[in-house]
Steps between C-alpha positions, in 0.01 A plus 500: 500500500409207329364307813336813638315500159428134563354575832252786459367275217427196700364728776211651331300531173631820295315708214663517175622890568608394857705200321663767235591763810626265663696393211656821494559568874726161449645654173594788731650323729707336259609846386585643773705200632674471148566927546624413880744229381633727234545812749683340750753298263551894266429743830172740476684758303750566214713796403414581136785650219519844671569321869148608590397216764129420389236233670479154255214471319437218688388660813221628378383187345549272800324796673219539296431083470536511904201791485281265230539189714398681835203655295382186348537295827284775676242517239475091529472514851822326575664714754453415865456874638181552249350140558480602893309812401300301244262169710392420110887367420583211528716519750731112439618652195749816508899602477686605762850716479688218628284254217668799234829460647492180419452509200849662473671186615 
């Protein structure tokens, strides 16, 4: 995350609220990795005291930093799809599925 950070910063000049959501959108990302790593080391669910099998915690946070991220990235004009529907983007700069995938490794 750190070099896609590094990227989109050398790539064009930012305002001071794009810098801070995209500041968060990498938080997120962070989050929802850190909530990935921890669901597939524990499984995505539990069985509490009573034997009831219940969904970790943890799934709805990596969920809900994977929804921030994808929000923030769209509202920067980052994705790909919306740049195509969007001449005014600059089009160089942008993340890919595969580029998130990455990310992972």
């Amino acid at each position: 995350m750190k070099a896609w950070w590094q990227e989109l910063r050398r790539s064009r000049k930012y305002q001071s609220q794009e810098l801070f959501v995209l500041q968060m959108a990498c938080e997120a990302h962070d989050e929802a990795e850190t909530a990935r790593q921890f669901l597939a080391k524990n499984g995505r669910v539990y069985e509490d005291h009573n034997g009831v099998v219940r969904k970790r915690p943890e799934v709805a946070i990596e969920q809900n930093a994977r929804a921030f991220f994808l929000r923030a990235v769209r509202q920067l004009g980052l994705l790909r799809t919306e740049q195509a529907k969007d001449p005014n983007r600059n089009s160089a700069v942008g993340i890919g599925w595969w580029q998130l995938e990455e990310t992972r490794r």
